[in-house]
N, C-alpha and C positions, 0 to 999 in steps of 0.2 A: 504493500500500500504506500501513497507516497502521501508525505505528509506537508501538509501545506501549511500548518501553522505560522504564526509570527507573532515576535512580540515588539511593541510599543513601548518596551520601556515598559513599566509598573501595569502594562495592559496586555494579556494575549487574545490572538482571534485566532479561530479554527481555520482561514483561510484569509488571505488579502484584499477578497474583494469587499468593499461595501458602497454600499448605495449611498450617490451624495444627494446633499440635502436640497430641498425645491424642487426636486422632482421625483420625490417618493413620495410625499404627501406625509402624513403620522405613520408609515407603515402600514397601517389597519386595509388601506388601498389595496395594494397589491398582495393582499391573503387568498386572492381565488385563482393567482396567476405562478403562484410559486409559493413554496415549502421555506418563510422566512430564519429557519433555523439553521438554513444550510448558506446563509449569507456568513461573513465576516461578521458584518456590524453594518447597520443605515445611519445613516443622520436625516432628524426629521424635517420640516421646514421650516424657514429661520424663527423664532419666536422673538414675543416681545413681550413686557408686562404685562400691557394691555392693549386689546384686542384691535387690529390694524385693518382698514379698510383695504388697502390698496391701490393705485393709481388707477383713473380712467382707460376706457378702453381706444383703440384695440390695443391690443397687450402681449399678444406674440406674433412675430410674423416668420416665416421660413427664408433663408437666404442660402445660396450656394453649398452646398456639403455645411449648410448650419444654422442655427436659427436665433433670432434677435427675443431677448424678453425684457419687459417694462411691470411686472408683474406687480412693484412696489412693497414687498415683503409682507402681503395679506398672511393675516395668520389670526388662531382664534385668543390668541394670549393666554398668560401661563397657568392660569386658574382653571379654567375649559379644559387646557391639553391635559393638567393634572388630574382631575376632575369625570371627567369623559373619556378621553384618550387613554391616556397612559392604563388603565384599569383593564383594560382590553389586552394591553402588548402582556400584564405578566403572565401568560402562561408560555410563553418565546421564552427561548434562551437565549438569543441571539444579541449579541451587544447594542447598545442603545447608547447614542451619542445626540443631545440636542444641541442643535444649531441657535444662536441666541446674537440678538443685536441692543444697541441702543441707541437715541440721539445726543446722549450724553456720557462724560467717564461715570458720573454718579448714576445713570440708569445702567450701564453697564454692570455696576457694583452688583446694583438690587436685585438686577436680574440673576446675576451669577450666586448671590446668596441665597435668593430662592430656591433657583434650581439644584443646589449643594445640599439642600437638606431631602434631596427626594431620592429614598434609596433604590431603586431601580435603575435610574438612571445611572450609565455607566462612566459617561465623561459627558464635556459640555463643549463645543465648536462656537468659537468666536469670529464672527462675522463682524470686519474689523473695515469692510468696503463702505462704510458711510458715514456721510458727512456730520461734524460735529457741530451742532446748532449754537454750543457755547461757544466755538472760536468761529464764527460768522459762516458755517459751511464747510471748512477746512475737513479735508476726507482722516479718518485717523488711521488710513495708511499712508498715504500721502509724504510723511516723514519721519524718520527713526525718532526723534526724540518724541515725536507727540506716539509713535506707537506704543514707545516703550512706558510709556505715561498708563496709558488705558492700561493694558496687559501685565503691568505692577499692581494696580490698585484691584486689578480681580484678582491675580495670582495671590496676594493675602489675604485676600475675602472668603478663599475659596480653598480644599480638599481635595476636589476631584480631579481627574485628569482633564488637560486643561490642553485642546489641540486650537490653535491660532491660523485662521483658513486667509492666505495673501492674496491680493489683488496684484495682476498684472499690470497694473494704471499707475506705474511708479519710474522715476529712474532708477532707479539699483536696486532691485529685490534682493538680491543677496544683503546690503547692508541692514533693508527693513527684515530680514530674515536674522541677522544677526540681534539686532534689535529685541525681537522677539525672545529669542533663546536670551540674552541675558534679561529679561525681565522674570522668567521662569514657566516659559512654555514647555509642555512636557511632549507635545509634535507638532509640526506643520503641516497645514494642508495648503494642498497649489497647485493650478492657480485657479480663483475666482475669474468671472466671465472678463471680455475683453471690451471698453467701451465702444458703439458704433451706433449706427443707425440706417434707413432706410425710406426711399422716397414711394407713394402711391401717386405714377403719373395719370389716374386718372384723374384726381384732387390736385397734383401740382402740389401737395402739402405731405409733409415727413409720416409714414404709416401708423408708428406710435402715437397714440397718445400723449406719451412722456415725451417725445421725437428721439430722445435718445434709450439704447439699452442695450444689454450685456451680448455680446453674442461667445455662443458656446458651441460643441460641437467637432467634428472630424476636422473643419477649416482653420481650428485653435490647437490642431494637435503639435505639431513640430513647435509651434511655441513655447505651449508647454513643458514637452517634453525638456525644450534649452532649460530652461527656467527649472527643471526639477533636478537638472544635469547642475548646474552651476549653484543652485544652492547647496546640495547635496557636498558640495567640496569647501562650502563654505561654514557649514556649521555641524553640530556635530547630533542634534535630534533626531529622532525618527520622522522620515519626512512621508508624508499620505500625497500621494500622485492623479493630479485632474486634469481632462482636458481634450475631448476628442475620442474617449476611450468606448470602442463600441466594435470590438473584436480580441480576441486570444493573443493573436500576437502584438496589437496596442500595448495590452496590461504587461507585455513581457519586455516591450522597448519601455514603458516606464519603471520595470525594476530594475531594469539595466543600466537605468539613467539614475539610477539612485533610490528609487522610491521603498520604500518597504511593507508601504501596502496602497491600493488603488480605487479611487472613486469614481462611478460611474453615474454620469448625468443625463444629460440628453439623450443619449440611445436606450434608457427606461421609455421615454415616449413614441418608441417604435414598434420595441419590442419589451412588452412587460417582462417577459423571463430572461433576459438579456443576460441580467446578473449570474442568473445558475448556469446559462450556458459558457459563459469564460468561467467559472469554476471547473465545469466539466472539461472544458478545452485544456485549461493549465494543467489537469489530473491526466491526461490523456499526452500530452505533449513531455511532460516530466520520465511520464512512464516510459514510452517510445524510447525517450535519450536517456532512458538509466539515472536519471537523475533520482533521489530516493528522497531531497529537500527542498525546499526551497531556496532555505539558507545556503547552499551547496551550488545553486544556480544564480546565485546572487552574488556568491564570493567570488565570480568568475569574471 
């Protein structure tokens, strides 16, 4: 049997893949489309304290091998998810990681202290791509010192495993990735979508509602991949790999590139079982080449 395990640092998963967040919905979604035990771990969508409309429509549009979202971080806020949701995932075993935002360092805090005291939950994903209302909109990835600002005052706040997800919308990820790790990140996820947009010529006016939004997908893959490569030599974390990923051997140029485990976005909304099937491809492919670890495929 080959063993796919990994570990995170103070966290192991039965396998590397997990579902990233925004586009698995609370998990509860995808229980008619796959066996979520046999995932790594999901993260759910991004949360907030309280309960977020999100942006006017239209809200997603398709673009070249990828597609654009303005979604605005609709979510039902953390009392609902604990409340309704969460009650439902405990009979999974599968790791649970909530993705969590704020418009402020101090809703950051609350948020993260909330969520610290709910035992089920496994870690918490810091969604680190928006703008801080206290410094006039300034993004708090934007720059190492304001990241390492946020990702300090929850790193004290907080107990859990604590994975910090970057944006690509930066000059130097490697130094805001440095940033991160000395605050006390305990992994990196990366990358967050890439900004753009899109025109509807038959309006003559940008398709989005928002006119701008993140595009993700197969057209952000070799980007990523640099970005997962380059950080990977720069810090010394367990780094969680996005970007494009929607085949077997995607997930295998991203451990190559450093990754030591991988989240799959976009290609959930093609193919709901996506996930188990690069499971199944990675078990299939190891076996083939005698590989017996993962870690053994990875030291290569």
């Amino acid at each position: 049997m080959v063993d796919l395990s990994v570990d995170l640092g103070p966290i192991k998963l039965s396998n590397p893949v997990i579902a990233a967040s925004g586009t698995f919905g609370y998990g509860l979604e995808f229980r008619d489309f796959l066996d979520l035990n046999r995932l790594g771990a999901f993260c759910t969508k991004g949360l907030s304290l309280n309960p977020k409309i999100g942006n006017e429509g239209p809200r997603v549009v398709e673009t070249p091998s990828g597609m654009l979202n303005a979604i605005g971080l609709e979510n039902v806020g953390f009392e609902r998810f604990v409340n309704e949701k969460l009650p439902l995932l405990h009979g999974f075993e599968t790791r649970i990681f909530v993705n969590f935002f704020g418009k402020t360092t101090e809703e950051y805090i609350e948020m993260a202290k909330a969520l610290d005291g709910v035992e089920r939950i496994d870690g918490v994903e810091m969604n680190v791509s928006c703008p801080n209302v206290s410094e006039g909109g300034t993004y708090f990835s934007s720059k190492p010192e304001i990241l390492f600002e946020v990702v300090s005052a929850v790193r004290k706040s907080i107990d859990k495993f604590l994975i910090v997800k970057l944006s690509p919308n930066v000059g130097n990820i490697c130094e805001i990735a440095k940033a991160a790790e000395e605050a006390g990140a305990d992994a990196l996820s990366l990358i967050n979508t890439l900004t753009g947009m899109t025109y509807d010529l038959e309006t003559q006016k940008p398709y989005l509602g928002n006119v701008t939004g993140g595009l993700s997908g197969p057209a952000i893959k070799p980007i990523a991949l640099r970005m997962v490569h380059d950080v990977s030599q720069a810090v010394s974390l367990p780094i969680i790999g996005i970007g494009g990923i929607r085949c077997t051997e995607d997930a295998l140029e991203f451990l190559l590139a450093g990754a030591k485990a991988i989240q799959i976005g976009t290609a959930n909304f093609f193919d709901p079982a996506i996930t188990i099937k690069i499971i199944e491809g990675l078990e299939d492919f190891f076996e083939k080449n005698g590989i017996e670890k993962i870690s053994d495929f990875r030291a290569k």
